[in-house]
C-alpha positions in Angstrom: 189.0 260.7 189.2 190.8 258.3 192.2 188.5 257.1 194.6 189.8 259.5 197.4 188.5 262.5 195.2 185.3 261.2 194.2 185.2 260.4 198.4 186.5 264.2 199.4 183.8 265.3 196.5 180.7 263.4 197.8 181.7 264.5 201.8 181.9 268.1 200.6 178.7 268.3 199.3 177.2 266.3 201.9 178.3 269.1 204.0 177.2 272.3 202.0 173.5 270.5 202.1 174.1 270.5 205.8 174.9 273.7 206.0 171.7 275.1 203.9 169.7 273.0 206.1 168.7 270.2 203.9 170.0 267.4 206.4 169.4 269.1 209.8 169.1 266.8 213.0 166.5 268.6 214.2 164.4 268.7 211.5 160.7 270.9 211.7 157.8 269.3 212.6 154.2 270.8 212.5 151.3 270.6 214.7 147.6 270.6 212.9 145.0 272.2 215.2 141.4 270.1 214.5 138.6 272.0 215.7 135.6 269.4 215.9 133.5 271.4 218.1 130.7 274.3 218.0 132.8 277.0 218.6 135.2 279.1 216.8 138.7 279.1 218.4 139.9 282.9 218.7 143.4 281.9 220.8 145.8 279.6 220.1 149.4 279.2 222.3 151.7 276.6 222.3 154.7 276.4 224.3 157.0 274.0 225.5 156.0 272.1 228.2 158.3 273.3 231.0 157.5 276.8 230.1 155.5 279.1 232.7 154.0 281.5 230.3 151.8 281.3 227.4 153.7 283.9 224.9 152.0 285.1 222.0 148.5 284.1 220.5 149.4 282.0 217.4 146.3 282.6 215.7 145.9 285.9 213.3 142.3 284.2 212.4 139.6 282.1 214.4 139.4 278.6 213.6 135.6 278.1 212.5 133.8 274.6 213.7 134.8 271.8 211.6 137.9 274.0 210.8 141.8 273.4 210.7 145.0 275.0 210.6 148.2 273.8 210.5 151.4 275.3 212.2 154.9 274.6 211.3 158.5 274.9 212.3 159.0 272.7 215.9 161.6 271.2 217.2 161.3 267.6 218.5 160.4 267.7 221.8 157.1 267.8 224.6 154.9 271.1 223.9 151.5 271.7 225.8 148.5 273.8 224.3 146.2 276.2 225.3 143.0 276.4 223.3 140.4 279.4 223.3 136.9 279.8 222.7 134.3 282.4 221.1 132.9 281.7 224.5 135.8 282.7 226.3 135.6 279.1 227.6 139.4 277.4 227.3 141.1 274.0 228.3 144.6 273.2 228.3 146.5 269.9 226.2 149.2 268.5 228.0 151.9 265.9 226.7 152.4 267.1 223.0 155.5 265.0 221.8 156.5 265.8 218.6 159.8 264.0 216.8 161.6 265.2 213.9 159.7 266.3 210.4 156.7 264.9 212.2 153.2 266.2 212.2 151.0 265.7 214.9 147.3 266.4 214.4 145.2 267.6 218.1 141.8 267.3 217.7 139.5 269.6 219.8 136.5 268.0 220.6 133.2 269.0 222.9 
């Protein structure tokens, strides 16, 4: 093969692996929820940060003390969280910035 194939070959597949998502710019990251306190956590949201609504309850389980659970699939960008109690107690985390494929791990503390 000439050079100019083995070039047109190697952009090509380049490409496809693009296309399936294997070289994305915007690549997942994941956020792992650390809860270090007493308390199970029964509600989970996390939305980006200029959002005015909380959406959906992320959690389909509590998080027991000394528990984790990660969550996947982020974009890069600034997320805030809001955190729920067994004790219907809940605080708000401001200033989540996440970059691509990284994994950013929020410990909930007393």
């Amino acid at each position: 093969m000439t050079k100019k194939v083995v070039i047109i070959n190697l952009i090509i597949s380049i490409l496809i692996l693009c296309l399936i998502g294997s070289c994305s710019l915007n690549s997942p990251s994941q956020i792992i929820i650390d809860n270090e306190t007493d308390l199970s956590i029964i509600e989970l949201y996390i939305v980006a940060s200029e959002s005015t609504a909380w959406n959906n309850n992320l959690l389909t389980e509590p998080i027991s003390p000394g528990g984790q659970k990660t969550f996947s699939h982020f974009s890069a960008g600034e997320y805030k969280a809001k955190v729920v109690f067994e004790n219907s107690f809940s605080i708000e985390i401001d200033g989540i910035v996440l970059g691509n494929k990284e994994i950013k791990t929020i410990v909930v503390k007393p």
